[in-house]
C-alpha positions in Angstrom: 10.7 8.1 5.2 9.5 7.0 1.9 10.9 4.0 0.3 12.7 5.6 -2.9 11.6 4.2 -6.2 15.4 3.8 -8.3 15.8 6.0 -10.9 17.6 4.1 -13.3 15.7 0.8 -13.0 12.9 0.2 -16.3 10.4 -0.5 -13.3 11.1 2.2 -11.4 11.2 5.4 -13.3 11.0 8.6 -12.2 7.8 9.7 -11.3 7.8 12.3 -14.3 8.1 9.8 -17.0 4.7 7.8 -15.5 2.7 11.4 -15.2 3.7 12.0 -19.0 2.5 8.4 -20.2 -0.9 8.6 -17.6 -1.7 12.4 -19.8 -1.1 10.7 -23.0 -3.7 7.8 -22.3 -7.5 6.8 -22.5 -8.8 7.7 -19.3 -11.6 4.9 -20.5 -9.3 2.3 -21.3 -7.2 2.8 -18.0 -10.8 2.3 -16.1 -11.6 -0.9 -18.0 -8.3 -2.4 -17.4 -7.9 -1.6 -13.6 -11.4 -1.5 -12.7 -10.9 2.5 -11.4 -14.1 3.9 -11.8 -14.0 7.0 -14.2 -16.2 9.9 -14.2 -16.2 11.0 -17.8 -17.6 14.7 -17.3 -15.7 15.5 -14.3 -12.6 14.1 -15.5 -12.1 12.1 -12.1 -11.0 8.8 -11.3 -12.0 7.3 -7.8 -9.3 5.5 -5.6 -9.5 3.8 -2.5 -6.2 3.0 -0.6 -6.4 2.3 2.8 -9.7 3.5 4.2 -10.2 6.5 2.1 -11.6 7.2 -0.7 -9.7 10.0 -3.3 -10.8 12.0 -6.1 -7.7 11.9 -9.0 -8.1 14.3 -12.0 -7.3 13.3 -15.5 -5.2 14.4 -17.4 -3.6 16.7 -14.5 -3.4 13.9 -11.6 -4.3 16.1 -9.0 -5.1 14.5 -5.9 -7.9 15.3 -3.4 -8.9 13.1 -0.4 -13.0 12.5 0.1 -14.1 13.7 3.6 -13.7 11.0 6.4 -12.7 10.3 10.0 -9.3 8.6 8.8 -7.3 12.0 9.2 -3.9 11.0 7.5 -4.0 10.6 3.6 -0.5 9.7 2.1 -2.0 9.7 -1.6 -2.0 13.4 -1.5 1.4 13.8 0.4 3.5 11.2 0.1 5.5 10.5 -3.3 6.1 7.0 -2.9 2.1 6.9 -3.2 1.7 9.1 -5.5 4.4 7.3 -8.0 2.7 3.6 -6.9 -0.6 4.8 -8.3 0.3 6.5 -11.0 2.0 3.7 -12.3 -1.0 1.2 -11.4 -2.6 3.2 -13.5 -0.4 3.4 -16.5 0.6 0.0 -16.6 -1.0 -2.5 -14.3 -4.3 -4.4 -14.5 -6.8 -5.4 -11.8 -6.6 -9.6 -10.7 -9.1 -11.9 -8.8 -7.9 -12.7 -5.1 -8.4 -16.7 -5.0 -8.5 -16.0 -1.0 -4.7 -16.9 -0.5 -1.8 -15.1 0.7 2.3 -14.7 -0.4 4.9 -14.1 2.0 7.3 -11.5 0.1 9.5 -14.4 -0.9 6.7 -16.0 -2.7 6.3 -12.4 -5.0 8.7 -13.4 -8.0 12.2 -11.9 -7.3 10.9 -11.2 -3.8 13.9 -13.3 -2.7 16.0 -10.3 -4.6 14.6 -7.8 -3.2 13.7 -8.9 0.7 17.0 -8.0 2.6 15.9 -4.2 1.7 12.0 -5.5 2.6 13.1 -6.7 5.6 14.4 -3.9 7.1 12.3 -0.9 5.7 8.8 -2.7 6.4 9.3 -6.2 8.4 11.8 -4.9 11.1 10.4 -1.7 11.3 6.4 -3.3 11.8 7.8 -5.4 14.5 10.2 -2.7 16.6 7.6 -0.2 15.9 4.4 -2.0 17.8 6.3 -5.6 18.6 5.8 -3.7 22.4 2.8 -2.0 21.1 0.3 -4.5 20.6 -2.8 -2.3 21.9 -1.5 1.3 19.6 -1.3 -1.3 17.1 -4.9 -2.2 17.4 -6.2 1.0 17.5 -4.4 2.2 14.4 -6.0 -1.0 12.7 -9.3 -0.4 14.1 -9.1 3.1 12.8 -8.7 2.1 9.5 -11.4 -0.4 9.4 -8.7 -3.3 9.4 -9.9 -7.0 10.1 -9.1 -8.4 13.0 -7.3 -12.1 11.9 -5.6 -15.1 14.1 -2.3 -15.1 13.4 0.5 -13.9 15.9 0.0 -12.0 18.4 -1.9 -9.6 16.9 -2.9 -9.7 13.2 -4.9 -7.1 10.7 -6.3 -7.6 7.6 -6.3 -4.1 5.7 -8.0 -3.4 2.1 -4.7 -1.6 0.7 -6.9 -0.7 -2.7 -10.0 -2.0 -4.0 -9.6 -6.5 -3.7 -6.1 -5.9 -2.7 -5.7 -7.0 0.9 -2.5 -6.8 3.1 -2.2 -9.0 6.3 0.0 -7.9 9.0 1.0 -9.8 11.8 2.9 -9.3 15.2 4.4 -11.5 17.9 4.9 -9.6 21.3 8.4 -9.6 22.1 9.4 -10.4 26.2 12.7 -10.4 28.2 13.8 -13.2 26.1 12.8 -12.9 22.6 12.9 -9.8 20.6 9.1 -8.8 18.6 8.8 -9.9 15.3 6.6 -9.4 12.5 5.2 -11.0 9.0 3.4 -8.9 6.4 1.7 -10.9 3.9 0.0 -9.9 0.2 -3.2 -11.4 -0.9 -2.1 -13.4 -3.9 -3.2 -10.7 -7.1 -1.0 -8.7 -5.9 1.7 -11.0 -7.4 -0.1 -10.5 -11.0 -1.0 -6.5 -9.9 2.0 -5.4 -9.0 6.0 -6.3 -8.9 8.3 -7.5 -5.8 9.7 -4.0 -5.2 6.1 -2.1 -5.4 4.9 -4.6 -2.6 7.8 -3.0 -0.5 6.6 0.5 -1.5 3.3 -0.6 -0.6 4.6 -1.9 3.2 6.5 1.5 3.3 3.3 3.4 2.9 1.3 1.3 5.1 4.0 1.5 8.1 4.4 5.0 7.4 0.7 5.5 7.5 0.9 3.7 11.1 3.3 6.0 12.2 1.6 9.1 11.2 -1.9 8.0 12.5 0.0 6.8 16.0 0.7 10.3 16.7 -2.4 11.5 15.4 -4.5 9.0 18.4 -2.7 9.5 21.2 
């Protein structure tokens, strides 16, 4: 299920080459430029993605989830996570939010990159709970997700720390099939690059799907 990072693209190397660089670094310099807290004598770095909180060693990157009630915690088992926040931390830099939000095509090179956006993260948001607006809910009220006025149904979900993802349905009837819009609060333009934001809508819908089964 995870949305495959290339392996011959310069952004999207292989997951070993950005675990090599993150051992080689200043753990202080990576918390100054992200804004990742860093406990010096532990040798831990705290993450919040999606409702939990995670305790990520230095230099090892070993990954261990905070106890909560979420119950599903990709950071630890999914590699697409793992690879996104590795490389946040090798080579990104924390933004402000001014409050607005980007459709994927406003990302630059979204408009490169959305026909495979569309179909891993929009099409599969809107076939997945188009006809599920109340599973939907409860998935988003699980994770602490704010309720918003757009659609159908819309959720505004804290991906990390001032990184906010918006997703919206429209019901679908006898007439017109469901639909969906995910939208990225604007640093995430500056944060990260067009075809992390569709790594980051693979790991949310992927989180849905795994939390769906987990409530019923």
């Amino acid at each position: 299920m995870n949305f495959e990072y290339a392996k011959d693209s310069k952004e999207q190397r292989p997951y070993e080459h950005y675990l090599n660089a993150y051992r080689e670094m200043d753990p202080k310099e990576i918390s100054g430029r992200t804004g990742i807290p860093y406990d010096e004598e532990k040798g831990l770095f705290t993450v919040k993605l999606m409702g939990s909180t995670y305790q990520v060693s230095f230099p090892d990157y070993e990954i261990h989830h905070v106890e909560d009630s979420i119950g599903v915690y990709p950071l630890e088992d999914a590699m697409n996570a793992k690879i996104l926040i590795v490389r946040f931390l090798t080579e990104r830099s924390a933004a402000p939010a001014s409050g607005k939000f980007l459709t994927y095509h406003d990302v630059p090179w979204g408009e490169v990159y959305f026909r495979q956006f569309q179909g891993r993260c929009l099409f599969r948001l809107a076939f997945g709970y188009g006809n599920k607006l109340s599973v939907f809910r409860k998935i988003m009220e699980h994770l602490g997700a704010e309720k918003c006025a757009e659609g159908d149904c819309s959720y505004k979900l804290e991906f990390m720390d001032n990184l906010h993802v918006k997703f919206i349905l429209w019901e679908g009837d006898d007439e017109f099939q469901p639909s969906a819009q995910i939208l990225f609060s604007d640093n995430f333009a500056v944060t990260f690059a067009a075809e992390d934001l569709a790594v980051v809508g693979d790991i949310s819908i992927n989180m849905m799907k795994a939390l769906e089964k987990k409530l019923s």
